[in-house]
FIDRENDO-763463 format. One line per 4 residues: number of its first residue (from 1); their letters; for each residue x, y, z of N, C-alpha, C, O. Coordinates in steps of 0.001 Angstrom, whole numbers. Layout:
<recs>
NUM	A	X/Y/Z/X/Y/Z/X/Y/Z/X/Y/Z; ...
</recs>
This chain:
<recs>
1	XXXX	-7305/6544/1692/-6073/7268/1847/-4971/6270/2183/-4989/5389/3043; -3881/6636/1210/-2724/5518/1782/-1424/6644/2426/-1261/7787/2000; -603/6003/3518/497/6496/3887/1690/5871/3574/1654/4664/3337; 2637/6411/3533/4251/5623/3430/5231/6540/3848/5402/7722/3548
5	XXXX	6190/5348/5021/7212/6633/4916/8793/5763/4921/9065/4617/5280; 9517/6696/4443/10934/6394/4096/12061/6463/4568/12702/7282/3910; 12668/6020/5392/14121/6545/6098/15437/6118/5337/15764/4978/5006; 16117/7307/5138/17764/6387/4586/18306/6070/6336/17970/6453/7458
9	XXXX	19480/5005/5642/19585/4657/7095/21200/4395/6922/21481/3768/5900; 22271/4765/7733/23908/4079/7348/24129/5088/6522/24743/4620/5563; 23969/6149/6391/24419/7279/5181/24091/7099/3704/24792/7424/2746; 22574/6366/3700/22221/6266/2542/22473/4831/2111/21820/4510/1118
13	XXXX	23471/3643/2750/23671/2476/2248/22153/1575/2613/22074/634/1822; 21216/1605/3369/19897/1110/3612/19075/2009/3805/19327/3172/4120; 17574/1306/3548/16254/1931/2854/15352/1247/4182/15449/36/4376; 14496/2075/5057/13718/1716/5641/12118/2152/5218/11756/3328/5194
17	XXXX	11356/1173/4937/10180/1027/4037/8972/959/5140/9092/17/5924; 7906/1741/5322/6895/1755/6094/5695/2075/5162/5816/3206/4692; 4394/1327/4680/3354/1988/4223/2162/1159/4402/2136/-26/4071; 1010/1885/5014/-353/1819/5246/-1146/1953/4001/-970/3078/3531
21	XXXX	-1817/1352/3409/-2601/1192/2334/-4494/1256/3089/-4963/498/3938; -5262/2556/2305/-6568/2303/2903/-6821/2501/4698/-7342/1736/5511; -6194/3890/4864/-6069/3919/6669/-7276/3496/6764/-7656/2382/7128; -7952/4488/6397/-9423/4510/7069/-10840/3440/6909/-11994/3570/7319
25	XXXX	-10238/2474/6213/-10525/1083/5745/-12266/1416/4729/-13323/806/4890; -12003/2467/3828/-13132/2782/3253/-13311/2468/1631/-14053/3135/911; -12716/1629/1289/-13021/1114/199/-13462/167/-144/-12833/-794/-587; -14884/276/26/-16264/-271/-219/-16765/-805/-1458/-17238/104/-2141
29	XXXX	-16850/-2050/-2065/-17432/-1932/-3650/-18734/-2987/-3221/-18767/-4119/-2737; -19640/-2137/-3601/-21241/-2675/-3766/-21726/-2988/-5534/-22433/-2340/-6306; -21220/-3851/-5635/-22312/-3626/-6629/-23583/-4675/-6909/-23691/-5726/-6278; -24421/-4301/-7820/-25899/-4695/-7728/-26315/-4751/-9088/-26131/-3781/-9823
33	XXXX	-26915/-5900/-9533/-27808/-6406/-10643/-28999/-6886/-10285/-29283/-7914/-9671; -29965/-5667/-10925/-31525/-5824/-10765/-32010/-6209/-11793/-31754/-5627/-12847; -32824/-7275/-11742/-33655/-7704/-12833/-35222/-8140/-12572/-35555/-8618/-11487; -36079/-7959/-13556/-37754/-8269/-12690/-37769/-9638/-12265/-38981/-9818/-12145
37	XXXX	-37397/-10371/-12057/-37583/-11617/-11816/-36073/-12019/-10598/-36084/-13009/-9867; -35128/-11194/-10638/-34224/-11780/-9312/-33399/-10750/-9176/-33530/-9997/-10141; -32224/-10192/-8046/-31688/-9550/-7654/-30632/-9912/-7291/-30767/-10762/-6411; -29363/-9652/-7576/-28449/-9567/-6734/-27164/-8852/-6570/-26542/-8058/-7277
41	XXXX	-27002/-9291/-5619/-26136/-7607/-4318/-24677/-8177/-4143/-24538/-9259/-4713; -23889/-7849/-3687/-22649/-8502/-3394/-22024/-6928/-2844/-22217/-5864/-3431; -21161/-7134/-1443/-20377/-6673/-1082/-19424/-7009/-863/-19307/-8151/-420; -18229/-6159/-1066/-16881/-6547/-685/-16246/-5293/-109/-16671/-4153/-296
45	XXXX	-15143/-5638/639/-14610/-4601/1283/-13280/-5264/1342/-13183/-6466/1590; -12009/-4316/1064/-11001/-4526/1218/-10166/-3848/2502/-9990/-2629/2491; -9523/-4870/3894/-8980/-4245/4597/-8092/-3392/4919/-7910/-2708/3912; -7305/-2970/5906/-5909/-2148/5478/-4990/-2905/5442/-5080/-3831/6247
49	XXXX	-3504/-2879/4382/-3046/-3807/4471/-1550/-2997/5052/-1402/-1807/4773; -781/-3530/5638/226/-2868/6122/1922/-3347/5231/2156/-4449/4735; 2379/-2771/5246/3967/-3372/4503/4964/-2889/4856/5217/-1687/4933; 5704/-3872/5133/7101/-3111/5838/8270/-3312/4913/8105/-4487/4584
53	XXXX	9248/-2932/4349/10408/-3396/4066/11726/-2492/4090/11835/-1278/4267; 12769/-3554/3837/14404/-3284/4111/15126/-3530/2922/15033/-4607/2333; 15809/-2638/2548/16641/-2437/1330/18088/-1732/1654/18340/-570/1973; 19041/-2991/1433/20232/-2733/1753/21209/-2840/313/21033/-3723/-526
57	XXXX	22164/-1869/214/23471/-1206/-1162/24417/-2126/-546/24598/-2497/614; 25056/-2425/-1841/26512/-2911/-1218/27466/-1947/-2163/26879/-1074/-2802; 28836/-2047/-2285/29596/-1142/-3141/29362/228/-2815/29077/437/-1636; 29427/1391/-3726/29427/2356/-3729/27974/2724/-3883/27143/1974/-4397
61	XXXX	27764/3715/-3490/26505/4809/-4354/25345/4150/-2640/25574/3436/-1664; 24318/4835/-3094/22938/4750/-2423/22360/3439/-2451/22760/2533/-3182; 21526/3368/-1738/20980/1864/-1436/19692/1918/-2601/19435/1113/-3497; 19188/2847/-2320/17979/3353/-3741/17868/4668/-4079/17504/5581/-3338
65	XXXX	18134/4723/-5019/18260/6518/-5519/16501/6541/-5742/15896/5696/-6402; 15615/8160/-4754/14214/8492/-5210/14786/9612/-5400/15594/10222/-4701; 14150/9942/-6757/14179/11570/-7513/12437/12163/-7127/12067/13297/-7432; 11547/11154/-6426/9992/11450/-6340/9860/11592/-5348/8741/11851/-4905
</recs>
């Protein structure tokens, strides 16, 4: 599960950027090649990664127009 959240900020001239990728840190990839003579396994796991960012307009209009 990922989160993100968005603030306009200055009446819309800056963008405050917050998002959590993988809260629950469960994305697990196992995979495995069996063969009669050898085996092998490999795990990986990817942590949560966090991201912050700032997005500032100059001139007229919005700092970032979301229609989503």
């Amino acid at each position: 599960m990922d989160l993100g959240f968005r603030k306009n900020l200055f009446r819309g001239k800056a963008v405050l950027n917050l998002s959590l990728m993988d809260v629950f840190a469960s994305r697990i990839e196992e995979p495995g090649i069996g063969q009669l003579a050898f085996e092998i396994y490999n795990t990986r796991q990817r942590g949560r990664v966090v991201a912050f960012g700032f997005s500032c307009g100059f001139g007229k209009g919005e700092a970032m127009d979301y229609s989503g």
